[in-house]
N, C-alpha and C positions, 0 to 999 in steps of 0.2 A: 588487495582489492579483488572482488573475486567476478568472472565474468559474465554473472547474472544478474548481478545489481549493483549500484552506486547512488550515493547521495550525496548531496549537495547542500548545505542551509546556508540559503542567502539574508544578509541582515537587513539589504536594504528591502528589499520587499517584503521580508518578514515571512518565507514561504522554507518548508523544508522540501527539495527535490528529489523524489525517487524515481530512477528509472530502473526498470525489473524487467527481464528479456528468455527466453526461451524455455524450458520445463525444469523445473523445479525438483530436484531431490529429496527426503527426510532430509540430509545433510544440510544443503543447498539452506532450507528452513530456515535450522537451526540456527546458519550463519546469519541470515538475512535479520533472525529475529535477534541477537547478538548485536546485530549490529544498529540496528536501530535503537535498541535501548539505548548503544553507546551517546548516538546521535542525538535523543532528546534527553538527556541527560545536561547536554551543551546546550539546550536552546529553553526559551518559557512557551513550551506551546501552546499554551489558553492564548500566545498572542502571536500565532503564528498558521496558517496554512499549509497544508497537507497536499500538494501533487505530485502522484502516482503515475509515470510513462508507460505502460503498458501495452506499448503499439506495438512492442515486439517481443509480448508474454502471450505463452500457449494456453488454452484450457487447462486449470489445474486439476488433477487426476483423481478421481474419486478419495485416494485413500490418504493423501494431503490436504484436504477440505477441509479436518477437522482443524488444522496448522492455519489455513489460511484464513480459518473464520477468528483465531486465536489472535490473528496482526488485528482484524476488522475489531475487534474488541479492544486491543491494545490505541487502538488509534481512536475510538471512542473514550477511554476511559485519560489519554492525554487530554484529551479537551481543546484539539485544534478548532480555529474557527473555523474551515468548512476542510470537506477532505473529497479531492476531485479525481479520478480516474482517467487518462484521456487512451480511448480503443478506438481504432481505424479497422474498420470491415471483420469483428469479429461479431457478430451478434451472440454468439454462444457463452464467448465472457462477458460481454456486458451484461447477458442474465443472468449468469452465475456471478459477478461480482455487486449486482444491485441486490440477488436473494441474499448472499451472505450481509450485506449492508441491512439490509428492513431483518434479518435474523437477530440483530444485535443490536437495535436500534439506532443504528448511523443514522440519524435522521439527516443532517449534514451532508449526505454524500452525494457527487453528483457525475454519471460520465459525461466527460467531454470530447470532443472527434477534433 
């Protein structure tokens, strides 16, 4: 498990949990996205929700943007019913994760505090 992110899919709520914490590597990505395919691989996400912890994720770095627009699109094209974000006091990612959301049409997407 590596210690910038973790997941969790719980059945009875029907929600798959990610929590995602500190700056992100190329590497770091790589795993993240690894591991997520593993993760809905196991679950029917057209019946399932998508929340994202990112209380304790940094500003993603210019030159990872293109990686991170790649999950936003990954996470549109499962077809969760809604896909939520929750950011406490960053203002800078919540605009950078609701642009990369309307970039890819997450219409779905929502932060929550």
């Amino acid at each position: 498990m590596s210690n910038k992110f973790n997941f969790k899919a719980e059945s009875s709520s029907k929600t798959l949990f990610i929590n995602v914490r500190g700056s992100f590597t190329e590497e770091d990505g790589k795993a993240y996205i690894a591991e997520y395919i593993n993760q809905v691989k196991a679950i029917d996400a057209k019946s399932y929700k998508l929340f994202l912890d990112c209380t304790e994720l940094n500003v993603t770095s210019q030159d990872l943007s293109a990686m991170l627009q790649g999950c936003f699109e990954m996470y549109k094209n499962d077809g969760f019913i809604n896909v939520q974000a929750k950011i406490i006091n960053n203002a800078v990612l919540k605009m950078q994760l609701n642009r990369l959301a309307k970039n890819v049409g997450l219409a779905n997407f929502e932060v929550v505090s």
